[in-house]
C-alpha positions in Angstrom: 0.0 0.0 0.0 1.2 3.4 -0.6 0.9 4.9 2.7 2.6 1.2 4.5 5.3 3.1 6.3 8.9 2.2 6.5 9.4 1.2 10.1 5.9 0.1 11.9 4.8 -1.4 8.9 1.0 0.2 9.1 -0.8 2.0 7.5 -4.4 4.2 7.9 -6.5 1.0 7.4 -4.7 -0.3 10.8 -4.7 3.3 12.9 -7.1 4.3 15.2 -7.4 7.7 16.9 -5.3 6.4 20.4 -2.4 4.6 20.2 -0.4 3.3 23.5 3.5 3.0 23.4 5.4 1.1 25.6 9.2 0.9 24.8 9.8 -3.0 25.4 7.8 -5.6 22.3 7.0 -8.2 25.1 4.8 -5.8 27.0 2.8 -6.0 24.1 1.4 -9.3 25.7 0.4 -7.4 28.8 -1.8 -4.7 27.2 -3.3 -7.2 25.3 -5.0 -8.9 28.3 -7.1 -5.7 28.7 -8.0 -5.6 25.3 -11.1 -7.4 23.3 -10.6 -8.6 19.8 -7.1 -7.9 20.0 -5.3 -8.6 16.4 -1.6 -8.9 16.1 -0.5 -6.3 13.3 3.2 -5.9 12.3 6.6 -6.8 14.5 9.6 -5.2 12.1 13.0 -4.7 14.2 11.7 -3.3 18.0 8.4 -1.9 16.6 5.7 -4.8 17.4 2.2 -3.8 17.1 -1.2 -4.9 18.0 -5.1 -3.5 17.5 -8.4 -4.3 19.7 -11.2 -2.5 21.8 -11.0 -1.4 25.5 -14.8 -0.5 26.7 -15.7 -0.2 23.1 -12.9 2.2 22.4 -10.6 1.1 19.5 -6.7 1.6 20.8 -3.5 0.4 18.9 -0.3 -0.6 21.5 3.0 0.2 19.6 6.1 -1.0 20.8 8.8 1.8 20.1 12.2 0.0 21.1 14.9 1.8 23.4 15.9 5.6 23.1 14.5 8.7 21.8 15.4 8.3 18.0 13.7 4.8 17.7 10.8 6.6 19.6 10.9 9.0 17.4 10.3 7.0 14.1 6.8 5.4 16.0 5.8 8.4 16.3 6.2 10.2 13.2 4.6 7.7 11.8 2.0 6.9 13.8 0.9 10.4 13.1 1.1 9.7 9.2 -1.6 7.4 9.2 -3.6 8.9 11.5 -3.0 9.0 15.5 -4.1 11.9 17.5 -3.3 10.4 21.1 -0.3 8.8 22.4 0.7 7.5 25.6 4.3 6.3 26.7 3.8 3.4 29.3 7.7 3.0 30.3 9.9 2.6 32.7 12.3 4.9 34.8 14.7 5.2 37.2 14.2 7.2 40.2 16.2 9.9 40.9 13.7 10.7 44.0 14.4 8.7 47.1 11.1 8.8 47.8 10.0 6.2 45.3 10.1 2.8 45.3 9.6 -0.6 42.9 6.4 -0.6 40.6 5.6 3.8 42.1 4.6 5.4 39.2 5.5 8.8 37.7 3.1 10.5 35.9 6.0 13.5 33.8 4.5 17.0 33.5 7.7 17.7 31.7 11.1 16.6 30.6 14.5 17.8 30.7 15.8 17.1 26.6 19.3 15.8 27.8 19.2 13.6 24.6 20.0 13.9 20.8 15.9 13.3 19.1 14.4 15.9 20.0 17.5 18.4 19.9 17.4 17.2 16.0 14.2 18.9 15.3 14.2 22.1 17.6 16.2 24.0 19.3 16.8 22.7 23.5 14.8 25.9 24.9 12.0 24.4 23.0 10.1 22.8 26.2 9.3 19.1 26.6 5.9 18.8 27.9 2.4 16.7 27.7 -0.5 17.7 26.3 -2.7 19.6 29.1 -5.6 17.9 28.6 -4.5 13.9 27.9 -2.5 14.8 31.6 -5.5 15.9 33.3 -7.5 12.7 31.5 -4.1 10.6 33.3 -4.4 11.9 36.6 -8.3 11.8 37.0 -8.2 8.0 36.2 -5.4 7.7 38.7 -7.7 8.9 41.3 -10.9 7.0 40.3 -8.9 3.8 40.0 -7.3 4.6 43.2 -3.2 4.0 41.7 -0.9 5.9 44.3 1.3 7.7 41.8 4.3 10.9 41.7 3.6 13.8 39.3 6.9 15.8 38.7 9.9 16.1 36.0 12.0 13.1 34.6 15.5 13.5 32.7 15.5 11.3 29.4 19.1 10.7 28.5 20.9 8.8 25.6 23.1 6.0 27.5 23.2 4.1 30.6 26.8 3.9 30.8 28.9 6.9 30.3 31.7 7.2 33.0 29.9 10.4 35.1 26.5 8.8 35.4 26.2 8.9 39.0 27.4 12.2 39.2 24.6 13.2 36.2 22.1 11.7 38.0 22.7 13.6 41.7 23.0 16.3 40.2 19.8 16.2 38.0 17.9 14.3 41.6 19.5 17.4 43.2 17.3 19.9 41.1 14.1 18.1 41.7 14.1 15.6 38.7 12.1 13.1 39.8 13.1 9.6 37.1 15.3 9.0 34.0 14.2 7.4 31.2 15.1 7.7 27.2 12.3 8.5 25.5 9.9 10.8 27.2 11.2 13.7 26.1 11.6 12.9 22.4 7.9 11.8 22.7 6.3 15.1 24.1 8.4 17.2 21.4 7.6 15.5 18.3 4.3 15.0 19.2 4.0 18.8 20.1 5.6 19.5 16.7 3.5 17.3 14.9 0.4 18.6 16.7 -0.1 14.9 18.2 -1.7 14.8 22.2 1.0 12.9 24.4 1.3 12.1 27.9 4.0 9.9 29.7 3.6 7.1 32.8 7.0 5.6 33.8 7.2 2.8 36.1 9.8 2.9 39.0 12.2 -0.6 38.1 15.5 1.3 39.5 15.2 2.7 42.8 17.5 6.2 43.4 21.4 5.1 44.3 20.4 1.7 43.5 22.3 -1.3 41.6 21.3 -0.7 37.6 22.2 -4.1 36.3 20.2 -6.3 39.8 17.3 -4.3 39.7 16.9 -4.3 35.8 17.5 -8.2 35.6 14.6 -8.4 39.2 12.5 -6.2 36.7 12.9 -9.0 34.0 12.5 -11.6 36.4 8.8 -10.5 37.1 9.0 -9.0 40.6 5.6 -8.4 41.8 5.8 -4.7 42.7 7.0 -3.8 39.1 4.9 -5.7 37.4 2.0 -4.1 39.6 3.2 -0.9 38.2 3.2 -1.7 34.8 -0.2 -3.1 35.0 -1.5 0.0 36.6 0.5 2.2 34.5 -1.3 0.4 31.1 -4.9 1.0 33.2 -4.1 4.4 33.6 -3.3 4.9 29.8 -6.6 3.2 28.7 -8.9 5.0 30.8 -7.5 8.1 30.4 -8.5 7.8 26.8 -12.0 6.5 27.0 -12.2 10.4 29.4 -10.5 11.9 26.4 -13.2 10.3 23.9 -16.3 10.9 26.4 -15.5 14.9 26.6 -14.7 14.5 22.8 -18.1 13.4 22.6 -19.8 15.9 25.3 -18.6 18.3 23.1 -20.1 17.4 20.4 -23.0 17.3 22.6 -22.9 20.5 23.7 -21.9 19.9 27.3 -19.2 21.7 29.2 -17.8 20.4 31.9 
């Protein structure tokens, strides 16, 4: 097909208007327990991709691989065939001692301490969500009753230059509250290419803790994490059946 494009291998006969991203393929196979008639699209390098219905509302789930440029790619062309919503379901480190395994952050901005989103616009350019979808986030955090963080994360390029503990004090020590790698390319393309976004990162590094043990405890399926990333995939989905219902109020004529 003409529009097929390069990377996810869709095109506008597979899109729908919401589209959830998480970074890793095999969480595919979580959100699709919360989906009906979920259909298996397109897996091409780290970009695995999936369609069904949560509460009647059509959603695609997009894996978009490590790092801002691969995120990048999704989302460019997820907006080409026709995506208006997107929602990062990742995970973080914290650089707040405050939170623990499987806490979630809900990011109301991002520090662009990477090279994506510094190839499109200028770094003064801010990195934030879409008003709206982040309001839709936090209301379903309250109604489903998910403890969460709201605050700033740092998305950065590598895990192992030779200064990364010193980066990450000093980024904890300004009130960044969780690194990841591609929050920040994700609210800036998106806000460039008039896409909504919003980001929920799941804790699976505590602040000052051991990368490489509590990575390979997240891969090992300890419970607290995967709590968090099954309440961090909630949050996404409800917070776009809000965004549809006040599409549709609208349309209405009711105002909240």
């Amino acid at each position: 097909m003409i529009d097929l494009q390069a990377h996810i291998r869709l095109s506008k006969e597979d899109a729908a208007k919401y589209a959830i991203l998480p970074g890793d393929p095999g969480r595919i196979d979580h959100i699709k327990t919360f989906l009906t008639e979920s259909k298996e699209l397109a897996y091409n390098r780290e970009m695995r991709s999936v369609s069904g219905y949560y509460k009647g509302l059509k959603v695609l789930a997009v894996s978009t691989g490590m790092g801002g440029a691969s995120t990048g790619i999704a989302v460019e062309e997820l907006h080409n065939i026709g995506v208006k919503y997107m929602i990062r379901i990742g995970s973080c480190g914290g650089l707040d001692p405050r939170m623990k395994f499987g806490d979630l952050l809900i990011v109301n901005g991002a520090v662009r301490d990477e090279g994506a989103s510094k190839a499109y616009i200028d770094s003064i350019y801010p990195a934030i969500p879409d008003t709206e979808l982040l309001i839709s986030v936090l209301e379903a955090a309250n109604e489903c009753k998910v403890p969460f963080f709201i605050g700033k994360a740092r998305s950065h390029d590598s895990f192992y230059i030779d200064n990364e503990e010193e980066i990450s004090k000093y980024w904890s020590g300004k009130g960044i509250m969780g690194s990841d790698m591609e929050t920040a390319a994700l609210f800036t393309i998106g806000a460039l290419r008039g896409v909504k976004t919003a980001s929920i990162l799941n804790t699976v590094v505590e602040y000052e803790g051991n990368l490489a043990e509590e990575i390979n405890g997240y891969v090992d399926g300890e419970a607290s994490m995967k709590l968090g990333e099954k309440n961090e995939i909630l949050l996404a989905l409800e917070a776009f059946v809000k965004e549809e219902n006040k599409i549709n109020n609208k349309r209405r004529g009711y105002y909240e």
